[in-house]
C-alpha positions as CSV (number, residue, x, y, z in Angstrom):
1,X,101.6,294.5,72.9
2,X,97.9,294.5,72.7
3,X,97.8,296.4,69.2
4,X,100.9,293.6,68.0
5,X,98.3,290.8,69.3
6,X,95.4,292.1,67.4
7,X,97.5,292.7,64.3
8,X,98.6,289.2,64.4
9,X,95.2,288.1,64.6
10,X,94.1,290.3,61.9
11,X,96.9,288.5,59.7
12,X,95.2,285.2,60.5
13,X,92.2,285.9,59.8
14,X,93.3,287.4,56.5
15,X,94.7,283.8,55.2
16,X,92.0,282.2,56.3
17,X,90.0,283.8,54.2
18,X,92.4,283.8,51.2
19,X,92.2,279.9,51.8
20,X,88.5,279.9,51.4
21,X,88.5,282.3,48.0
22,X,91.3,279.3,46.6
23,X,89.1,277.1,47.3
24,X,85.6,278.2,45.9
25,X,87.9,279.2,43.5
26,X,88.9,275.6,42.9
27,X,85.5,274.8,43.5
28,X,84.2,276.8,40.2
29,X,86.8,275.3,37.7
30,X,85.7,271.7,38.9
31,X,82.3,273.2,38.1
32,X,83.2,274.1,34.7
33,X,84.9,271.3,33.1
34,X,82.1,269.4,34.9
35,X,83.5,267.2,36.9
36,X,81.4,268.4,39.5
37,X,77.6,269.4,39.8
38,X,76.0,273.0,40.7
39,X,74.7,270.8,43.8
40,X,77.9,269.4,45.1
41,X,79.6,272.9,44.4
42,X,77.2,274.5,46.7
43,X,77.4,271.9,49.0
44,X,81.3,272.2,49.3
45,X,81.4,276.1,49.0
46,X,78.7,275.4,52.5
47,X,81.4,273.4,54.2
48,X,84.2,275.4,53.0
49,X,82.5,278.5,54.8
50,X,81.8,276.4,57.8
51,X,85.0,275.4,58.2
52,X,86.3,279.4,57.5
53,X,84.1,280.7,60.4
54,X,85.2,277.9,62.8
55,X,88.7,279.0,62.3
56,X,88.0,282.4,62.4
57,X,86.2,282.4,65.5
58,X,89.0,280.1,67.1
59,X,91.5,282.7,66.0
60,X,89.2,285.3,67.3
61,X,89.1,283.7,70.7
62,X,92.8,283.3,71.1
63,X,93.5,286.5,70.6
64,X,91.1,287.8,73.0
65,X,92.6,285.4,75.8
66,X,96.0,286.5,75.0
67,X,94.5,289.9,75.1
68,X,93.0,289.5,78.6
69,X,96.7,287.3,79.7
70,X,98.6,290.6,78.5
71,X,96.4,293.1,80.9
72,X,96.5,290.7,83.7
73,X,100.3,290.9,84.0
């Protein structure tokens, strides 16, 4: 159960970070047809990778708890 948990969590963490490579991703064609500046791309590529380690330690925490829940029982 423990190795399914920290598989899951693994998966999770995976997306996540596929998410954040979309999204610089988008971040860099907004850059190049200049609708955006080399500033505000940096700026957004900060909060995007923020926002990626928040979730990432959330999911990181959860599976620890459920780890700890599963060798309670």
């Amino acid at each position: 159960m423990k190795k399914i948990v920290k598989a899951m969590g693994e998966k999770c963490k995976v997306s996540i970070r596929n998410i954040r490579r979309e999204a610089n991703e988008d971040l860099k064609k907004l850059l190049k047809s200049k609708e955006i500046s080399e500033d505000h791309e940096k700026s957004f590529e900060k909060k995007v990778q923020t926002i990626t380690d928040n979730h990432i330690k959330s999911v990181d925490e959860k599976v620890s708890l459920k780890e700890k829940e599963i060798m309670t029982i």
